[in-house]
C-alpha positions, 0 to 999 in steps of 0.5 A: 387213027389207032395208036399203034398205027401212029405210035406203035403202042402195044399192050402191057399185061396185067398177069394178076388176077386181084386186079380188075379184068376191065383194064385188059388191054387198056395199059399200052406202052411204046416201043423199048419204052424201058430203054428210054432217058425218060418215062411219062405216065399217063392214067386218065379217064375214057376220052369223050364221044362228039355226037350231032345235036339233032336240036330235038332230043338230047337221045343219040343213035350209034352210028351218029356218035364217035370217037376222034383221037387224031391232032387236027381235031383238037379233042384228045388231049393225051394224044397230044402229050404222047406225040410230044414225048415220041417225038422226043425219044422219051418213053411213053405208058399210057392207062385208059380208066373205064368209066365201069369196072368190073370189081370183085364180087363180095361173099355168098348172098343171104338167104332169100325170104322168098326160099322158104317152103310155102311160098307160092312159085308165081310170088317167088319168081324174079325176072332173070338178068335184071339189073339195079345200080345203087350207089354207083354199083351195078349188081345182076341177078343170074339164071343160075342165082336169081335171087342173088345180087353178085357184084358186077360193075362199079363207077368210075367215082365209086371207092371201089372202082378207085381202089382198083385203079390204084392197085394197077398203079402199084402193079405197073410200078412194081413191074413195069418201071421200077425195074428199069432205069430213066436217068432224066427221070419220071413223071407221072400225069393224071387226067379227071378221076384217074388221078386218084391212083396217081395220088395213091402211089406217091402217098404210100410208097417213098420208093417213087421219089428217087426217080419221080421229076414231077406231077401233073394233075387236070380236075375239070369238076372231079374231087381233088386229091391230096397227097399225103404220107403218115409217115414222112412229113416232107411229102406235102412240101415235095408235092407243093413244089413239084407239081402242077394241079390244073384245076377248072375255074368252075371247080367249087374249090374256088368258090371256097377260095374266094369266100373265106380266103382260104389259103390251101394246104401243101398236100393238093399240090401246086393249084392253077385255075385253069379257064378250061371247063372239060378235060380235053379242053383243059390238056390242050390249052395248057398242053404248052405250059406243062411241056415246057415245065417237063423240059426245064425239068429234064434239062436240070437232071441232065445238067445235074448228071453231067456236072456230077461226073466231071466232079467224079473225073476231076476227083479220079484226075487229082487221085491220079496225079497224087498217085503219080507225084508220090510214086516220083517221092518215092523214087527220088527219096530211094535214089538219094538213100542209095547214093548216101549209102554209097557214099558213106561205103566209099568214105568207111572204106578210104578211111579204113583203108587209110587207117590199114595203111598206118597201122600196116606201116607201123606193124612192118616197121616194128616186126618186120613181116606179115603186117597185113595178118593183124587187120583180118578178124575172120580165125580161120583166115588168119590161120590161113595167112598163118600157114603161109607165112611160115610156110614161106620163111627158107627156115622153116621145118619141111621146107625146101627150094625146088627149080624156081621160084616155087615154094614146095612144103612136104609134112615131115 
């Protein structure tokens, strides 16, 4: 059955043309992956072909090999991961690494000996379209440069071939996951020689460590891969402690180990000998153990995240109750300035008043009349009271006694 079909996986595209044209439509993606609490990354290798053994040759026609990727018969492994991480809402990329890749053709070829004048046509001529593979590239001659080898192909083991692989990783990093963000985290999972881009990405760029929960490995037979950092020395151990590197116990690594006792370096990781002997074979029998490490991992950033906002909505609660006890400081102080001011005016006042009173008594007693005039310092009020004290004496010039009690006053 067709991924899109089960999981609605679509094409990411690679819209760069230094990177190899072979993985068109090999990266695929779920759905709104980028809305997504968490993101697994798969690079692995083409997936196996199941044939019928006729039991007298090992050759094999089209029509009896094929390709099995549903569940039930238990040989793709990276189906069994995307359906474990679909049915966990998580998001899903999933990149196919073909066995050959088409990668950049080198400068003009050198001049053929055979093009010089005088030579014969029929010792000149090479037959058009044939092909040579050395060293894992596969080189063409064609009709239009017969006598040029152009770069074509390259295995999947070829350094070549490696270094276009990790170029996508970067590419798919850069624009399809960095931009976004996974609260519960990342992890990235490589299967046979594409783990080698996976190794590439987490060895060159810090940037991937904020995000990145862990990494996972299968080597049935491939080389294995160290991460390491010429920069940062912290890598290998963060690598050593979140990893797992399942390695076949047919792997050569083992031989080594059981040899010398070699105890291995931090830079390859957590290593688990795994009794699997192929790829497929191996995801699937450990398929449990790294889900549940996944898990466990997961559940730890969701813990993590819930207690670092209660410690912030603790933080804000305190601020907030500070805030409010010393707004009631402040208002309690202000009400007790008043009420001293008020009382300290009241207190002046009575003994000011007091103090008028005597002084007032003992002024009338000595002269007579206006002894409220001596307590006002204002001149001009004085002046004022002055007028009117004399004003009202019966004898004063000007003055005369009209009908009542009224006092008229004319300027003579």
């Amino acid at each position: 059955m067709h991924l899109y079909d089960k999981y609605k996986l679509t094409q990411l595209h690679i819209f760069r043309d230094t990177i190899s044209r072979s993985f068109d439509q090999q990266v695929l993606a779920t759905p709104n992956y980028e809305t997504k609490k968490a993101l697994i990354v798969i690079f692995h290798d083409s997936p196996d072909l199941l044939a019928s053994n006729t039991g007298i040759s090992t050759q094999q026609k089209p029509h009896d090999t094929w390709l099995l990727t549903h569940l039930r018969h238990k040989v793709d492994g990276t189906q069994s991961y995307i359906h474990w991480a679909t049915s966990q809402n998580y998001g899903v990329i999933d990149v196919n690494i073909p066995e050959f890749i088409t990668v950049p053709a080198p400068g003009p070829a050198a001049p053929s000996p055979w093009d010089q004048p005088g030579i014969k046509p029929e010792y000149a001529a090479a037959p058009l379209d044939a092909a040579s593979t050395t060293m894992g590239i596969t080189t063409t001659a064609t009709a239009q440069h017969p006598y040029s080898t152009s770069i074509e192909y390259a295995s999947g083991t070829s350094d070549l071939a490696r270094r276009e692989g990790e170029k996508l990783a970067l590419y798919l990093w850069e624009n399809y996951i960095e931009p976004y963000a996974f609260p519960h985290g990342i992890f990235l999972v490589g299967a046979g020689n594409a783990f080698h881009a996976v190794a590439k990405l987490i060895s060159d760029n810090d940037n991937v460590y904020p995000a990145l929960l862990g990494v996972v490995a299968f080597s049935a037979t491939q080389p294995i891969r160290p991460v390491t950092s010429g920069t940062n020395h912290w890598v290998t151990g963060w690598y050593r402690e979140n990893s797992l590197v399942f390695v076949s116990e047919k792997h050569s690594l083992w031989k080594k180990e059981k040899e010398g006792g070699k105890v291995f370096s931090k830079r390859y990781g957590k290593l688990v000998k795994s009794p699997g002997e192929v790829l497929n074979g191996m995801m699937l029998l450990h398929r449990d153990e790294v889900l549940r490490w996944m898990t466990e991992r997961i559940n730890q950033r969701k813990e993590a995240m819930g207690s670092s906002k209660e410690e912030e909505e603790d933080e804000d609660e305190e601020e907030e109750e500070d805030d409010d006890d010393d707004d009631e400081n402040d208002h309690h102080d202000g009400e007790r300035e008043d009420g001293q001011e008020d009382d300290g005016g009241d207190v002046d006042g009575t003994k000011a008043g007091a103090g008028g009173d005597e002084h007032g008594d003992a002024d009338a007693a000595k002269n007579g009349q206006a002894s409220d005039a001596d307590t006002i310092d204002d001149p001009a009020v004085k002046r004022e009271s002055g007028i009117g004290a004399a004003a009202s004496s019966p004898s004063a010039p000007g003055a005369r006694l009209s009908r009542g009690d009224v006092v008229m006053t004319t300027e003579q």
